[in-house]
Residue, then its C-alpha position, 0 to 999 in steps of 0.5 A: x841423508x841417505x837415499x832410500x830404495x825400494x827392495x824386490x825379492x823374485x820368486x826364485x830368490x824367495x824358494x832359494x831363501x826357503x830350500x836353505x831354510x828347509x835344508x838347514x831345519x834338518x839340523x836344526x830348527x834354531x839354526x834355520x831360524x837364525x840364517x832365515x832372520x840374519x838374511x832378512x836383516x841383510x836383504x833390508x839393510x839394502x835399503x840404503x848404501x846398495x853400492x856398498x857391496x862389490x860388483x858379481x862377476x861370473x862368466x855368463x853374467x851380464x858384466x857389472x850388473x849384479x851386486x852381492x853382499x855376504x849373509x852368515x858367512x856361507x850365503x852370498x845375496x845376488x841383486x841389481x840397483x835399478x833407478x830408485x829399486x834393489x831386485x834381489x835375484x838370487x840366494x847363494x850357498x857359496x859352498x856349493x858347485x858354481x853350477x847351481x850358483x849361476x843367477x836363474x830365472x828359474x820358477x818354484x812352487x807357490x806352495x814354497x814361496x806362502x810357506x816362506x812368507x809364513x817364516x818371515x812374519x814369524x820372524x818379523x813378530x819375533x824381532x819387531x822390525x817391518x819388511x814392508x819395503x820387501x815384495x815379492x813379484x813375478x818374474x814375467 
């Protein structure tokens, strides 16, 4: 049986999930919800098998630290495996300039991230499934 890891979204990988939301919505409320519930699914199913994705290697990035799996074609999910956790850092539209896609520390509004919390239990209600195992943490 496979063993199953606790998942850790940061606070900027919450507003960066969010602005892609928000962006997308502009277009199409649909569409937006679709790309909010494909990447809780992908971010949950890190669950189990986080080693299955390939090692992110980028100049100005701890070598062999980050992972990052693929999300609706376009988002790329950066996180690290730490003992028994998966720390989701980062969110990535892989059609935008590398500059904006180096992992951050970076802070964003609360009001984002309880606006995002609002969605995926939106979502979660919609679908039926549980992101209990996904929390939300300071980045201290």
């Amino acid at each position: 049986m496979n063993e199953i890891y606790k998942v850790v979204i940061a606070p900027a990988a919450s507003d960066r999930m969010a602005e892609h939301f928000e962006f997308l919505a502009r277009v199409s409320e649909e569409a937006a919800n679709n790309l909010l519930e494909k990447l809780i699914d992908d971010i949950n199913s890190l669950q189990t098998l986080p080693f299955r994705n390939p090692v992110f290697d980028r100049p100005f990035v701890t070598p062999q630290k980050y992972r990052y799996m693929l999300s609706n074609k376009r988002y790329r999910i950066v996180y690290q495996v730490m003992d028994d956790t998966v720390f989701v850092d980062d969110i990535q539209d892989c059609r935008q300039d590398n500059d904006k896609n180096l992992v951050s520390g970076s802070f964003y509004s609360e009001k984002n991230q309880l606006e995002l919390a609002s969605r995926i239990k939106d979502v979660e209600s919609k679908k039926n499934i549980s992101t209990n195992e996904i929390i939300e943490v300071d980045d201290e």
